[in-house]
N, C-alpha and C positions, 0 to 999 in steps of 0.2 A: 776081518770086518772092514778097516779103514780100504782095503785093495777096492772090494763090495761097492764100497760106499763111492769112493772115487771111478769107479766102472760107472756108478749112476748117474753121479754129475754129468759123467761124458754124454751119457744117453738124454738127458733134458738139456744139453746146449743144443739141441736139433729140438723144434717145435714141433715138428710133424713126428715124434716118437711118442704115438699113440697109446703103447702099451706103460711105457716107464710115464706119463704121464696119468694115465688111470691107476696105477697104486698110488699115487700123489692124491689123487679126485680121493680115493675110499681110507686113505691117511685123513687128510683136510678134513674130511665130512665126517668122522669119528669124532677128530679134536675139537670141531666146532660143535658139535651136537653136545660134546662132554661139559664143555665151556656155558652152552645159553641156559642148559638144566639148571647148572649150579647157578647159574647168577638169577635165572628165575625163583630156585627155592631161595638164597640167598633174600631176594625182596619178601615172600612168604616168609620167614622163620624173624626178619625183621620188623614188620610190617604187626605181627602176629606180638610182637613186645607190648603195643600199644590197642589189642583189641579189633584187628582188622582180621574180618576172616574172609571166606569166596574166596580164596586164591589171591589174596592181597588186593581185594578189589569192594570189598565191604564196607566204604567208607558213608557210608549212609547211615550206617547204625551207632557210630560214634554219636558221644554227647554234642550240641551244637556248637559250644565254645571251641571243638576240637575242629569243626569244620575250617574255623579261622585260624587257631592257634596252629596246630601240625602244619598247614605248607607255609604259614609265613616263618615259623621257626624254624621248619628244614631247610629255606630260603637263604635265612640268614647265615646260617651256617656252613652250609654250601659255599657262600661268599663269602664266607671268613678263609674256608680250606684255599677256596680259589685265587684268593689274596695272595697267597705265599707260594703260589707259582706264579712261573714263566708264563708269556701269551703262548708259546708255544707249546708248552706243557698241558696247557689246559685246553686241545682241542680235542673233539671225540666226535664221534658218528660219523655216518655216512660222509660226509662233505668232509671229513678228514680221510678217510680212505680213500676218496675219488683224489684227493689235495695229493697226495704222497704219492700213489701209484703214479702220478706224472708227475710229480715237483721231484722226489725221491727216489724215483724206480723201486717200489712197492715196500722199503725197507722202513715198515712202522715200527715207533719207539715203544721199551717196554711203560717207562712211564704214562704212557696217553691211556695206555690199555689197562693199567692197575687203576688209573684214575675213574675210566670208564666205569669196570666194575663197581668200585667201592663208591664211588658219587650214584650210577647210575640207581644202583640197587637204596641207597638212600633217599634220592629223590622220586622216585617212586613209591618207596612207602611212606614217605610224609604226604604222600599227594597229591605232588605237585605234577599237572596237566600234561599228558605226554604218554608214550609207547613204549615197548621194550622191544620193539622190534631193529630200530635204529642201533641202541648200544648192543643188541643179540648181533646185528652185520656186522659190527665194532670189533667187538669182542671173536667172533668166529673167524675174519680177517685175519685180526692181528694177532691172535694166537697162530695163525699158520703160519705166518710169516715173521714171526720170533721161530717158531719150529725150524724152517727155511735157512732162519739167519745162523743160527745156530749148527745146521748140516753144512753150513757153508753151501749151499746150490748158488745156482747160478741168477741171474736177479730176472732174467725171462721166465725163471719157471716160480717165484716169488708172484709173479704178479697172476699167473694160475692157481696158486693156492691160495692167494686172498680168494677170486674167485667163487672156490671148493669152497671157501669158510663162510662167505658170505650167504652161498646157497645152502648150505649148510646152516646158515644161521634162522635165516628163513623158516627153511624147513621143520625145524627143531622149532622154534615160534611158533607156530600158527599148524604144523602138523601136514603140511601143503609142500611136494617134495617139486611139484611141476611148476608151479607159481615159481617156485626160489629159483630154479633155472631160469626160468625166464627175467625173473629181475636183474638177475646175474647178466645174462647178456644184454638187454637191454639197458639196466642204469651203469652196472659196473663195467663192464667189460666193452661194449657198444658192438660188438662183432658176432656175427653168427657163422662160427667153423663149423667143422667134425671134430676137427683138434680142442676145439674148445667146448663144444658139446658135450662129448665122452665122459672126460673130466669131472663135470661140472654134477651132471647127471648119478655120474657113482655117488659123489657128496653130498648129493641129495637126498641119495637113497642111503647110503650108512647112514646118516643125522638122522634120517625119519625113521631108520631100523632103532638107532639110540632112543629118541624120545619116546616110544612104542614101547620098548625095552625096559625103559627106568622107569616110566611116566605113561603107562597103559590108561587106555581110554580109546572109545569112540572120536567120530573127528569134533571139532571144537563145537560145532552145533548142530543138533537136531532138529531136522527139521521136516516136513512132511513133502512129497513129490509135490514142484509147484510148475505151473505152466499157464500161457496166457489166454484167456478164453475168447480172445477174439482179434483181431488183425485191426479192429479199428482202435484197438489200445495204443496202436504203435503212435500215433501224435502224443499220447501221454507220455509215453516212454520217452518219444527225443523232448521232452519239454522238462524229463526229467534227468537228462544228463545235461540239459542247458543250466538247472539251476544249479546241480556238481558241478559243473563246471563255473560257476559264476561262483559259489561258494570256494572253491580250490582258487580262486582267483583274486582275492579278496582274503582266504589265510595266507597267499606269500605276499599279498602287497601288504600285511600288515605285518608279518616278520619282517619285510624288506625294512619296515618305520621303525620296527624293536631294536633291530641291528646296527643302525646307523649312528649309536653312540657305544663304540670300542672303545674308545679312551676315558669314558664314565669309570668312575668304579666297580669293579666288579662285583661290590657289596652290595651299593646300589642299586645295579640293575638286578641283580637274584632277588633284591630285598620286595622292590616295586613289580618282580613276575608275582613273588609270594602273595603279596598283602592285593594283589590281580585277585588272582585265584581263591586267597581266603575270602575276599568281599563277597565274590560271587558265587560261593559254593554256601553263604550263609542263605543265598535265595535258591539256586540249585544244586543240593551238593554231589548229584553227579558227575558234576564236573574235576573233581577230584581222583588224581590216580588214574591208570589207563582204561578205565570204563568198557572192561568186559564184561561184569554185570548187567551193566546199563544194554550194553547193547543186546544181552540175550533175552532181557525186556521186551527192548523194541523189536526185535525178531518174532518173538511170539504175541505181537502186538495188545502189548500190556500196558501200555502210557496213552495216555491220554493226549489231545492235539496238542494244548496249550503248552505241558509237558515236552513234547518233540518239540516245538520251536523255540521253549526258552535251554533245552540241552545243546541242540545245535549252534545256536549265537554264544552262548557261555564257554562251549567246548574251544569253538572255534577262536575266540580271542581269545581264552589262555593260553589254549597249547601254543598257539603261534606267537605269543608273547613271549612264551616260557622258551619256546624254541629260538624265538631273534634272539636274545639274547646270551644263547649259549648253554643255556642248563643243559645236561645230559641225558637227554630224552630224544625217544622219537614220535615221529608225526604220524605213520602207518597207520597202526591203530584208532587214535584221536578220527583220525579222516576217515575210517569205516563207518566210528561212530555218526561223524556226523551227517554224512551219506545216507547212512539206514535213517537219520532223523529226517531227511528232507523227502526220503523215497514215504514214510511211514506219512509226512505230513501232504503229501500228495496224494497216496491212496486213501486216508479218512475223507478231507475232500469231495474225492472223487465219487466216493462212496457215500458220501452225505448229496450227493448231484442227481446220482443215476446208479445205487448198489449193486444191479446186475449187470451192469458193463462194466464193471472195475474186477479183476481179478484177486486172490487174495490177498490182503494188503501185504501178508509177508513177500511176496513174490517182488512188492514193490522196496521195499525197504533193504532185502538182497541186492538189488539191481542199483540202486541208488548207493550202498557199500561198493560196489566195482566202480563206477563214475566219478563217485568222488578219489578212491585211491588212484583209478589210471591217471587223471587230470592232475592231482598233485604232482605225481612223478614223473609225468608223460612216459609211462609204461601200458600203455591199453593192453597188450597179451597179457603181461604181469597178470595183471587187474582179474580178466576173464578167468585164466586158470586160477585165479587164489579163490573168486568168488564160487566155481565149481564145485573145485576140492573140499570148500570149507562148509557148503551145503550138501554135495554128495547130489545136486540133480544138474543132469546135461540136459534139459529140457530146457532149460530161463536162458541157454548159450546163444538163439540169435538177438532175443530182447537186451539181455547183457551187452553183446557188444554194440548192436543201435545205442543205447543210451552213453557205453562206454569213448564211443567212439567222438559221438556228438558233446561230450562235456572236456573231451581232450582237445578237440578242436575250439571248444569254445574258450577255456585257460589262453592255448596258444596263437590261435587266431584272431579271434573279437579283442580278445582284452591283452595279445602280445605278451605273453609271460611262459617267460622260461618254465623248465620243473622248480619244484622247490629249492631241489640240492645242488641244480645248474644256478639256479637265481642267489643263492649263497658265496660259490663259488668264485659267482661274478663279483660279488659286492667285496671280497674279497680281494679282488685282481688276483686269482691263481688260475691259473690255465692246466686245462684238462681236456684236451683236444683227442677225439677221436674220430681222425679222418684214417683212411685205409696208408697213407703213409707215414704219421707217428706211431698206428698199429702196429707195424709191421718194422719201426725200428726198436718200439717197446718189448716186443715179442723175439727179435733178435739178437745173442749172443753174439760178443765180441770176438769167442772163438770162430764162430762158425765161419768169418773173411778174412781174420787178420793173417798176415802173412809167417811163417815160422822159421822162413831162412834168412833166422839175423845171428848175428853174434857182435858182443862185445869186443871192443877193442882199447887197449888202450892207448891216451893220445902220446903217451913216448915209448912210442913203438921199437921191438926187438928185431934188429935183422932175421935172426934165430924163430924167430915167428913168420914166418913170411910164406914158407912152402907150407905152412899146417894153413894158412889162411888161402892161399891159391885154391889146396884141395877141398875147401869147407864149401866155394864157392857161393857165397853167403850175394841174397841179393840188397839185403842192409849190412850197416857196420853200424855200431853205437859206441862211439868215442866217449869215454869216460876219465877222468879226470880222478884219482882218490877213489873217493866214496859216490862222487859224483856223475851222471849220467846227462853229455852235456849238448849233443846234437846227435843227428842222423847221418849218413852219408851214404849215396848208392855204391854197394859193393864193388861192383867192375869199375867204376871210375876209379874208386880210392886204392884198388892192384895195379889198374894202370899207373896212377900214380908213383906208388910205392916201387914199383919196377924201373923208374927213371931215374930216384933221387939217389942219392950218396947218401949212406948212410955215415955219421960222425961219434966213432969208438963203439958202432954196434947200433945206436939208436936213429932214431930221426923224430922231430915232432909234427906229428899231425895237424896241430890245430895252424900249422905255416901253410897246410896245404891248399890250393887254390881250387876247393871245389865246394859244388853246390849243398850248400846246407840244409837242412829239416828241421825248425823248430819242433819241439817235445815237449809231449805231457806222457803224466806215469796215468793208466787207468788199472784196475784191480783185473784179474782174472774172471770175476763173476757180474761184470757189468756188460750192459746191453751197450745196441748202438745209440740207441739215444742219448744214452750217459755220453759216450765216447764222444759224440758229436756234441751234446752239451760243452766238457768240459775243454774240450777244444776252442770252442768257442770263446768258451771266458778263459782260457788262457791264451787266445791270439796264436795257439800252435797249426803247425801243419801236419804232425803226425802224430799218434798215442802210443806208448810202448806199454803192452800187456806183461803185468807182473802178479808176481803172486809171493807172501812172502812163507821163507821157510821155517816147516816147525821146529827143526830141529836148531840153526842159526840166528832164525831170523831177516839175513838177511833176505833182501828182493831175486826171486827168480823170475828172469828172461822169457814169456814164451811165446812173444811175436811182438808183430807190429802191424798197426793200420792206419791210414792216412783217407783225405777225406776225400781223394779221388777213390781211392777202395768201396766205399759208402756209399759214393754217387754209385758207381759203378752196380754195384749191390741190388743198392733200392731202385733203377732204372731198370734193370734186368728182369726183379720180381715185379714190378710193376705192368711191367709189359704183357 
């Protein structure tokens, strides 16, 4: 099994192995499908202690007092938990998985992820304003990639399985197997391969075969074939991705104001999202919990106008309140809802103007759900295929993306704002760059350039060694000291060397000899180049020696070396 298992590794230090990569996609997309079920029932079986029924989303039918009392106390206490961690310990969602896949090389901690769960599923059944699609990415990630860390793989193929888990996580949410690919490449990943296609795609489809499997049902809403009955609707429609999009632009500039105090207390700020959310759910307590009820309302055009526009402004400044400030939630949801409210408040309206030129109002409240998601995330394909999937009609697919389109350019254009989880990122200062050449050193194994004709030496060298070292013809030496591993040296110079000097009662010492050295750094066997060149970096070396340590010993095994003319060399070649 261990032989197996090391045969495998071999085969994902090469990206382009298509096939050991797709058992990895229908691994991933199991684990993560296994993972979002149970954290979903998990909020249903908790949620369900206090009276909430719907799917954990009945928070309407609670007594009033409980509209205020439940998020400001789950608030609180959430900030009590989060008190007694580390800033570092207490980061989750999406913007921590984009943070790590490049600060990290994909290697997420278990703690972030038990936190995730166990807050996640908390704070959503107390009700506090927010999605479970965010901790679903969370959670589906970084269970692969404990799986990953765990097999010991290699950390290129770590950042493929986050991936699988994210689309995966997707999938398993919302029941949408095409959407969660596409967000996957688009927010997570930023690259469209085949190599990454494959992958991504099996994970989508195991997760969607899971949630089907455990959790049978139709897709998330029914709805009737809808289509636009006239071509001159189309100014309503860009007028209604203008307001998505001016809505999605306006919940990150006010998470951007939520955020801006990190060093507040973390009790604080939970306590002031809570007693947010309880205020305004004593006027609409839809706004409580991630509002799939609500929204399967407004789909079937069951609210009234006044209704859609005090859900939309209530949703929209808690979730993103709740969200600047950390709580363990996502945004996805919240922003369908409030989408379907702007599209829903648009077509009454309309229909109150001229009712036979306006199409069904659900058609519009659909459409207004895609506009607002693409614009949050600056995902527009995302957008279109979730809003498909999750109605089941290819008909609304050109009006969809007119509106989709014109609310993502309006976020990014008109009003200059990044996606949400890019606009987080930044506020942060963490870098998460996905230009085609950090891609391509993220996605590259350190085995796949470093050189393997090295050998140790050590620096008081044996006469009696000298023809076993001619014959190794080694094009490094790594002078070693003890324990210690102390420079480089190119091979053939330090033979020619050693062929001149006299040696004195058998030995000679190395470190006397007059040639060109290699500062060194030790990297792991399962790091990419970007680690390699990272760590180089901040240690001022000129070359990495790839080691791996042994299970049986302990100690560090030798199994090359690469320097950062290698890397150029590398990245210039595949660039080209």
């Amino acid at each position: 099994m261990r032989l197996l298992l090391s045969h495998y590794r071999r085969q994902l230090v090469n990206y382009e192995s298509v096939l050991a990569y797709s058992l990895l996609g229908i691994l991933g997309g199991l684990a993560s499908g296994l993972v979002v079920l149970a954290f979903e029932l998990s909020i249903d079986e908790l949620g369900s202690l206090w009276g909430i029924g719907s799917s954990g989303g009945d928070f309407e039918s609670l007594p009033r007092w409980l509209h205020f009392a439940l998020p400001v106390g789950g608030a609180v206490l959430l900030g009590c938990v989060y008190a007694t961690l580390k800033p570092r310990d207490r980061e989750t969602g999406i913007v921590h998985i984009l943070s790590r896949m490049h600060s990290h090389y994909s290697i997420l901690p278990w703690r972030n992820t038990c936190l995730q769960f166990i807050a996640g599923t908390f704070a959503l059944a107390t009700g506090q304003s927010g999605g479970r699609e965010g901790p679903g990415v969370h959670l589906g990630g970084a269970v692969n990639s404990l799986l990953g860390q765990w097999l010991r793989l290699p950390n290129n193929s770590l950042r493929m399985l986050i991936a699988c888990g994210t689309a995966g996580g997707i999938s398993a949410a919302f029941q949408t197997p095409l959407a969660g690919v596409l967000f996957t490449l688009e927010v997570i990943l930023g690259e469209y391969t085949v190599v990454s296609f494959i992958p991504v795609m099996l994970a989508a489809v195991a997760a969607s075969t899971i949630s089907h499997a455990l959790s049978p049902g139709d897709s998330l809403f029914q709805l009737p074939a809808l289509q636009l009955n006239s071509l001159l609707e189309l100014p309503l429609i860009v007028f209604l991705g203008l307001c998505c999009g001016t809505a999605a632009a306006m919940f990150i500039r006010i998470s951007k104001v939520a955020a801006q105090f990190p060093n507040r207390s973390v009790i604080l700020r939970f306590s002031m999202a809570g007693m947010l959310t309880g205020l305004l759910a004593l006027l609409v307590p839809e706004v409580l919990g991630m509002g799939n009820d609500t929204l399967s309302l407004a789909l079937h055009g069951k609210l009234a106008l006044s209704s859609l526009i005090l859900i939309a402004l209530c949703k929209l400044l808690t979730t993103a309140v709740s969200c600047g400030v950390g709580m363990p939630v996502g945004l996805i949801g919240p922003n369908l809802l409030i989408g379907a409210c702007i599209g829903g408040v648009l077509s009454l309206s309309g229909m109150a103007l001229n009712p036979q030129w306006v199409s069904d109002p659900t058609l519009y409240v659909v459409i207004g759900m895609g506009a607002a998601m693409g614009a949050v995330l600056n995902a527009p394909l995302a957008a279109v295929l979730a809003i498909i999937e999750m109605t089941q009609s290819l008909s609304i697919s050109v009006a969809a993306m007119l509106a989709i389109v014109t609310a993502t350019l309006t976020n990014s254009s008109l009003f200059k704002q990044r996606s949400a989880h890019q606009t987080a990122l930044h506020q942060l200062k963490r870098r998460a760059p996905q230009d085609p050449l950090n891609q391509l050193l993220h996605r590259t194994s350190v085995s796949t350039t470093m050189d393997t004709r090295v050998v140790r030496v050590p620096a008081t060298f044996p006469q009696d060694d000298l023809a076993t070292l001619i014959d190794a013809t080694p094009v490094w030496c790594l002078i070693h000291l003890a324990d210690d591993d102390l420079y480089l040296v190119d091979g053939t110079d330090l033979m020619q060397w050693l062929k001149t000097v006299e040696f004195e009662d058998g030995l000679t010492d190395l470190t006397n000899a007059s040639l060109r050295r290699w500062t060194i750094s030790s990297i792991p066997l399962q790091a990419t180049l970007r680690q390699a060149m990272d760590i180089m970096q901040e240690e001022t070396s000129e070359a990495a020696c790839i080691i791996e340590y042994s299970h049986n010993t302990g100690k560090p095994l030798l199994h090359g070396v690469i320097t950062r003319e290698d890397i150029e060399k590398y990245t210039l070649g595949s660039m080209l």
